[in-house]
Each structure stands twice: as C-alpha cells, then as structure tokens.
N, C-alpha and C positions, 0 to 999 in steps of 0.2 A: 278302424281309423276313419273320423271324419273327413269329409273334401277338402276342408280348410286348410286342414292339419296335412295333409301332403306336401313333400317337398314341390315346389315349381304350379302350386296350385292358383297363385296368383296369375300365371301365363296359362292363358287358354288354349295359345298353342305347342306345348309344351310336350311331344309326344311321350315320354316318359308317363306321366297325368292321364295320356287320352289312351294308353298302352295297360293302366289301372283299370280304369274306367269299363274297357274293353274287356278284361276279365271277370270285374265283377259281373259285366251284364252275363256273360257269358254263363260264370257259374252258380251265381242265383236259379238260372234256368235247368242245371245240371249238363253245361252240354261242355263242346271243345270245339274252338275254331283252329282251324289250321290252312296252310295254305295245301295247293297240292298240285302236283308236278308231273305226276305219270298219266301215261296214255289209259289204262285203266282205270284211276279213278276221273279223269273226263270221262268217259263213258257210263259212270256213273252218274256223273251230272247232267248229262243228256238223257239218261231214264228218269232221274226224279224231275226235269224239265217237262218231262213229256207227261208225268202222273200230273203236273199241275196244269200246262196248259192245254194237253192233249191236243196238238198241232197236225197240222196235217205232213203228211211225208217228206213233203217238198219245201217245207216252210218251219224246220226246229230254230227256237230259237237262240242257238247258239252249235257249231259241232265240236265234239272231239278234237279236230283239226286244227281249227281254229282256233282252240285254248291251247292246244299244243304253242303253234304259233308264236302266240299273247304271249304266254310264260317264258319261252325263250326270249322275245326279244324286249322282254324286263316289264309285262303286265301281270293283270293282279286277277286271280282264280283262288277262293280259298272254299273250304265247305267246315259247316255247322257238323256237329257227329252228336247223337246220343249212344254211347255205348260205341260199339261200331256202324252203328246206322246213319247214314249220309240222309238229313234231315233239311238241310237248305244250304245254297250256294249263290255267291256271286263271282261274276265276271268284271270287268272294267279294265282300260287300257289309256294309256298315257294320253294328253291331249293337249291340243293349243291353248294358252300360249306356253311353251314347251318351258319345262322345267317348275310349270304354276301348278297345271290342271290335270286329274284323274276323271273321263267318264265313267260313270259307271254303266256298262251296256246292260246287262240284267241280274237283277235277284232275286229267288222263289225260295219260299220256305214250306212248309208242312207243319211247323212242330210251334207252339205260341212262343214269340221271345227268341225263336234263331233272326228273324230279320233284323232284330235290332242288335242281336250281337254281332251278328255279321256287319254291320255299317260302323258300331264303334272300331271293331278290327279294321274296318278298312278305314276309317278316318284315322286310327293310330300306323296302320303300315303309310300311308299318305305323308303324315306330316313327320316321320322319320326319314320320308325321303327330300323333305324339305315342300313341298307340294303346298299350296292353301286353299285351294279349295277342291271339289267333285262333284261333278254336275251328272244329273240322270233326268231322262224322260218319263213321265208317267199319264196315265190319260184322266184329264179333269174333270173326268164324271164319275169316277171309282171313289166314291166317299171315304173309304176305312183307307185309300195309299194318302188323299189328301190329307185327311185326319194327321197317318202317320207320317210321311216326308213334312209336313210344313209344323205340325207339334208338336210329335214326338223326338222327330229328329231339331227343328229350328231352322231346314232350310228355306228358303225362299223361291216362287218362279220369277223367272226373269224373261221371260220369252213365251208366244202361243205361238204353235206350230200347226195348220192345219193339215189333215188328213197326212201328217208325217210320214208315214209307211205303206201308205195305200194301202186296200184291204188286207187283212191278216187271217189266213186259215186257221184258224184254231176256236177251239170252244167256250173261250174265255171272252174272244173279241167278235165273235158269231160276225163276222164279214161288215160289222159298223165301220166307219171312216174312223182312220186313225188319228184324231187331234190328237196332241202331245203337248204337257206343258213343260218346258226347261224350267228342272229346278237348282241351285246353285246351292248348294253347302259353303260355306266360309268357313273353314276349320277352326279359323282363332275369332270368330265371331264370340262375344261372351255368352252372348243367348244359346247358340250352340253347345258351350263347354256347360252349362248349365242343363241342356235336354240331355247330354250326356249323362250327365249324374242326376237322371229319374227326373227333373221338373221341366214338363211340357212346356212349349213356349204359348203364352195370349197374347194375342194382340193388343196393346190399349184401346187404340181406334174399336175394337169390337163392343163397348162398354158404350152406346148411344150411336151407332150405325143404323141408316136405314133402309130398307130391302130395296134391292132395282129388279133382282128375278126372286122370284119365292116358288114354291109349291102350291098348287090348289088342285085338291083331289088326285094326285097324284100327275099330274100337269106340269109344265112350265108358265108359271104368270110374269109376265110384264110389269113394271111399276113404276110410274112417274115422279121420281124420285132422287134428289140426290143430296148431299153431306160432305161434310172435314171426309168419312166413311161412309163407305154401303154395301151390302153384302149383296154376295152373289151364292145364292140357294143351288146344288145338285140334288139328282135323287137319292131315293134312300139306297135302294141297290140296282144299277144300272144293269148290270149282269141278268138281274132276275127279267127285267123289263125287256131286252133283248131278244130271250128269248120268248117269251109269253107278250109283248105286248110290244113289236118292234118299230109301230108307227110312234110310240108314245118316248120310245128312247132315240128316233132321229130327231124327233122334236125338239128333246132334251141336248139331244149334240149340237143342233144350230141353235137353241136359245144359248147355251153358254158360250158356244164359241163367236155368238154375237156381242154378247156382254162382259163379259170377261176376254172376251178376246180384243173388242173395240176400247175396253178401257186400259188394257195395260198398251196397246199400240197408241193409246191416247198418251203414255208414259205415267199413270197413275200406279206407283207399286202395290201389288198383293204383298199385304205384311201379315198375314195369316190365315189359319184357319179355323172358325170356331162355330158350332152349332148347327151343324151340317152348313156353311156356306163360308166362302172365300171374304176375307176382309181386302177390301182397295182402299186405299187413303189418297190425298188430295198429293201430300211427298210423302217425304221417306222420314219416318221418325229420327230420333238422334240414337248414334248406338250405345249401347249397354243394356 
C-alpha cells in the first residue's frame, strides 16, 4: 500500500498512519519494537547502554531503577529486538507543558535502522497519547545524530545549551564540555510525517547558503559572511578528534557553540541539516 492510499494519511498527526509507519521501519529492518516493563529486561538496557557508551561506574546513563520508575508512573521504555537480542532502546518521560510533551532522555542502538524504528514507535505511542511534540538533547558536533535528528527524522533545534551536563565519564564524550542542542519534533509537522515515510527533510535555504564556519585542514575557519542562509560546518568525526587530537575538537566545541550558538540566541532558526553543516535562515520558512 502506498502512503497516500492509507486511511487518515492526509493528517499527519494521525497515530493510526504514524503506528504504520512505525512498523514498516521496523520490519524492513527485520526487527520488533516493543515496549517493556520488567525489572529484568531494564537491566538489559543498562548492559547494551553500557556496550555503547562504556561509562564510567558512577555516571550510567540511565538505571534499572529509574525506568522502573518511568514505566510506572506512565513513561516510555521500549527496546528494538532482533530475534531475541535486545539491539537498541529508548527511554523518555512526560514533560512540560503537561499533556503536550514527551522528552526523550536517551537512545542507543547497535544494529543499522533500530534508531529510527524506535523514534517512529515512540512518535506513534506519543501521538496516541494525544502528545504533539518530543524533544531530546543531542551534542552538535556529532555529524551522523545531526545528519539524523534534523533529516532523517525532520526535527528542528530550538535551543543551545552550553556544557548541559557538565563533564561526562564515558568513552563516547572523553570528559569534553557537554554543549547540547534541544531538538523539537512536531509530530503533525508535515515535514515530519513525510521523514517518516523514508524522505529525509532539506532545507530550501540550503540551495545558495554561505559558509560562516567551514573546515580547513581539519580546523574550524571563521568567515565573514552572511545571507537570507549560512551554514555552520562540524567535523567530520568529532569522537575520532577527541581522542587523537583534543586541542583540535575543543576548538571545534567553542567555534560552534560561538556561531551556532550566537545565531540561534540571535533568534535565527536552524531549519536544517545538509552537507555536513547546520542551515540558519534569517526566519522561519512557511510550513509544509
């Protein structure tokens, strides 16, 4: 069955639609989302947490306990399966303004294709609960989450958050300052219900934008520059730089969170992401 051809496919927020959507990703990939409730498989979740961020003792991120918690008092825990193998999970718990919002506190995959099944599930358990949007943090130097929260999925950042969480022990954030960008999902956003069903979002503004940071030689550059649009350049893998080259990725943390962070406080929205580098525009385009 085509999109089109769905019942209710004209409303984007239409959990029915985003509850399809959610399967197909799911089964394309061969997997199973489910949500899950016992103390057991939380502890599950907290070992495949720990294969991916290998945290240190004191600092997992997320416990057992804690999704116990969540799940009782009516948050959202599900995990990806191949087979029986617990392959990627998210967490996320109700949020202000009560009755709107789901954060999503974290999710880790292992396997290509559970992240994004698991975000359609949780965008179809979301908007069955009446919910419109789910906002998560992620850090704006990590090219492949930019990549996939603002094109694969269509959300937007609405916020720069600097050093969020203060250092982080684990291997993944090797003790860099935690900037965070708040990204916003809009469930019945059409761009949205569209990344849904496999077409990535572009920006228009990206199609004659001109650099303000770029790359040189593996650098942050400066550029006296600005447009309707202008991109703002990350590295190619900030993880790698980290740890082999850690003067050159604080570098990278305070040119971005000078320019991308000075232009959305300027109120300039990020409407995308495209070619390794963040699209800002002057406003906000019109929706559809």
């Amino acid at each position: 069955m085509n999109p089109e051809e769905r019942v209710g496919a004209g409303d984007p927020g239409n959990h029915v639609v985003a509850w399809d959507q959610a399967a197909g990703a799911a089964a394309r990939r061969g997997l199973r989302i489910a949500e899950l409730r016992t103390v057991a498989e939380f502890e599950r979740v907290v070992r495949l947490f720990d294969v991916i961020w290998r945290p240190e003792p004191w600092n997992p991120p997320i416990t057992a306990e804690l999704m116990r918690a969540l799940t009782h008092a009516g948050g959202y825990v599900a995990g990806a399966f191949d087979g029986a193998e617990l392959v990627g999970a998210a967490v996320a718990f109700l949020a202000a303004p009560a009755g709107q919002a789901l954060h999503s506190h974290v999710t880790g995959a292992v396997r290509p294709g559970a992240g994004f099944a698991l975000k359609l599930h949780q965008r179809a358990w979301a908007l069955e609960r009446g919910l419109s949007r789910i906002t998560w943090t992620f850090d704006p130097l990590v090219r492949r989450n930019a990549h996939f929260n603002l094109a694969k999925l269509a959300a937007l950042p609405e916020e720069y958050l600097p050093d969020f969480y203060g250092p982080m022990g684990d291997a993944v954030n090797a003790g860099d300052e935690s900037d965070r960008v708040l990204a916003v999902w809009r469930l019945d956003d059409p761009r949205v219900a569209r990344a849904c069903d496999g077409l990535p979002h572009r920006p228009a503004g990206a199609d004659g934008a001109v650099a303000v940071l770029a790359e040189r030689d593996g650098c942050p550059e400066f550029l006296p520059a600005d447009g309707p649009a202008v991109l703002v350049a990350v590295p190619a893998d900030v993880e790698t730089l980290r740890r082999a080259a850690p003067e050159r990725a604080k570098a990278w943390r305070h040119a971005v969170r000078e320019v991308l962070g000075g232009l959305m406080a300027q109120g300039r929205p990020v409407t995308g992401f495209a070619g390794g580098c963040y699209v800002v525009e002057r406003r906000s385009p019109a929706p559809g």
